[in-house]
N, C-alpha and C positions, 0 to 999 in steps of 0.2 A: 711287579707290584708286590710288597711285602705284604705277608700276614696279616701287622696292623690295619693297614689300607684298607685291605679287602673285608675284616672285620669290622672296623669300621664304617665301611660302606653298606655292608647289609645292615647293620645296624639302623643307619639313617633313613634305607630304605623300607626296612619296616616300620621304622615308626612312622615313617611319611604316610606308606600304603594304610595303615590300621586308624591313624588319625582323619585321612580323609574319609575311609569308610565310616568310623565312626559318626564324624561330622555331617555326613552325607545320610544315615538312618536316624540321627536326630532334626536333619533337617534344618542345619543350620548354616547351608550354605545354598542359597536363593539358587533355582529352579527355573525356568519357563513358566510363564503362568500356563501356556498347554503345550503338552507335549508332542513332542513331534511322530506321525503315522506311524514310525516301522516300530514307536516303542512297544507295542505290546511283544513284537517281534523277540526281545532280546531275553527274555526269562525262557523259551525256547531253545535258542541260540548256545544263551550258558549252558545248557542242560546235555545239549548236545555235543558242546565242548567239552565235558565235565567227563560223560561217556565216552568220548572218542580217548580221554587222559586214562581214562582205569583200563581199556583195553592195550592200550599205548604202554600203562607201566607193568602191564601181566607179560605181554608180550617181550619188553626189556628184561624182565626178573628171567623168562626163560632163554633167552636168548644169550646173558651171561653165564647162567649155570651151564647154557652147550659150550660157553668160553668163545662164544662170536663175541668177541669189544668193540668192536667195527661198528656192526649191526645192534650193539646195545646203543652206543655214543651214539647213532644218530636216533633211534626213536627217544633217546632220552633228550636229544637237541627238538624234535620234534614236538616230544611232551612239554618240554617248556614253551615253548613259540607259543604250544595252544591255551595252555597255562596263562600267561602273558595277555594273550588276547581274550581269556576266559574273564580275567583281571579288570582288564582294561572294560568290556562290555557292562561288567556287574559295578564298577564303579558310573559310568555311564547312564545304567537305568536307573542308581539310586540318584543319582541326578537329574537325571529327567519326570521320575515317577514323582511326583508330588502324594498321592495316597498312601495311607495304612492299611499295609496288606494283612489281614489277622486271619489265622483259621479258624472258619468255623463261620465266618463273617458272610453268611447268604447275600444280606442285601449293599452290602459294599461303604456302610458309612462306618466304618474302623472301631466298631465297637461290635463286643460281645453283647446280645442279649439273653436273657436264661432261656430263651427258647431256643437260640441260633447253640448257646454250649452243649445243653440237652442234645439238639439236632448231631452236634459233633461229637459225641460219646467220648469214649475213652481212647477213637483216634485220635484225638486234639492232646492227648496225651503222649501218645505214639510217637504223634508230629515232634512233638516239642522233647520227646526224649532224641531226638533223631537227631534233631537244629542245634540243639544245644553246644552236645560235643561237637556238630559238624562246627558248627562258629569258634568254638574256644581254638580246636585244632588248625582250622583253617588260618588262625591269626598265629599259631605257633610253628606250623610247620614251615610258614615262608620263609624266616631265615635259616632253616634247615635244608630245603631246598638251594636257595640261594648259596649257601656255602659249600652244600655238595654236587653240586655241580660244578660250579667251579674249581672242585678237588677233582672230582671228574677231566674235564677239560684240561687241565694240569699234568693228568697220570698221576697225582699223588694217590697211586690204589687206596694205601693203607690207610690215610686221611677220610678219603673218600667212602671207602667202605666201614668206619667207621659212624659215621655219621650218617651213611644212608640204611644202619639197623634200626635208626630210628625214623628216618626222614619217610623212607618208603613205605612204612606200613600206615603212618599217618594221612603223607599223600593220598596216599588209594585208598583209606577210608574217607577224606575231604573229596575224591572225587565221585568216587561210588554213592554216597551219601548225601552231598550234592543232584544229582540226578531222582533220589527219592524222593528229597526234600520238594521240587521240582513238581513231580507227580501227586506229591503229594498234596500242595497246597496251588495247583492250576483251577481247580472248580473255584478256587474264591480270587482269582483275578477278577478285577470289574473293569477295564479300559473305558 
């Protein structure tokens, strides 16, 4: 497959990925009218995915610098898989979750009241410094990923290692950050 190709294809595939999510948090793509049992399940799930990925890419960062490539390529085949199924899940709940999840949101009908903002102080601030970059990031680093890996998988070191000076520090703050975001905003799930 040539460069184009492959450039090409992440391309397509990010706009697909960021469009349906988008689609899918404005809710413009009909739902169940109720949702199915295990969904409370899945805002868990990702969380735990998200953690197993930051441990998954600390351990690759070390694991090249000992010059194991064996042992880095596959936690980083690993990371992806879980990445992938991280994906697949968080597209999934915003499908299924029909509610607005807000922090700070005590009684679950998706609005702020000046008591519930008071109630959330200036962690609702915290939150929302946290969410922010994680979202921006998160929609930027997948074709970064996407491509270094694939440089990976290749042996194009030099490609590879290029792109993952940036790819890697992004990743593992989208997944670290992920997991916060998680902890953070779990007292105002309503199921």
């Amino acid at each position: 497959m040539s460069d184009k190709f492959i450039i090409r294809f992440v391309a397509v595939v990010t706009i697909v990925v960021i469009a349906l999510v988008v689609l899918l948090n404005r809710h413009l793509i009909p739902g169940p009218a109720v949702a199915p049992a295990f969904t409370p399940y899945l805002p868990m799930l990702n969380a735990v995915l998200n953690g197993t990925c930051t441990i998954l890419l600390l351990l690759s960062l070390y694991q090249i610098k000992q010059g194991n490539i064996t042992l880095h390529k596959q936690l980083n085949i690993i990371t992806f898989c879980l990445s992938a199924l991280f994906l697949a899940s968080y597209v999934l709940f915003h499908y299924l979750m029909r509610n607005e999840i807000v922090y700070g949101d005590i009684n679950g009908d998706g609005h702020l009241s000046e008591a519930e903002r008071a109630s959330a102080g200036s962690l609702r601030t915290i939150y929302l410094s946290i969410l922010t970059p994680h979202i921006i990031l998160a929609a930027a680093v997948l074709p970064l990923i996407l491509l270094s890996f694939h440089r990976g998988l290749q042996m194009q070191v030099e490609k590879h290692r290029k792109l993952v000076r940036w790819a890697f520090p992004i990743w593992l703050y989208v997944t670290a950050s992920g997991v916060v975001v998680y902890l953070m905003i779990r007292p105002y799930y309503h199921f």
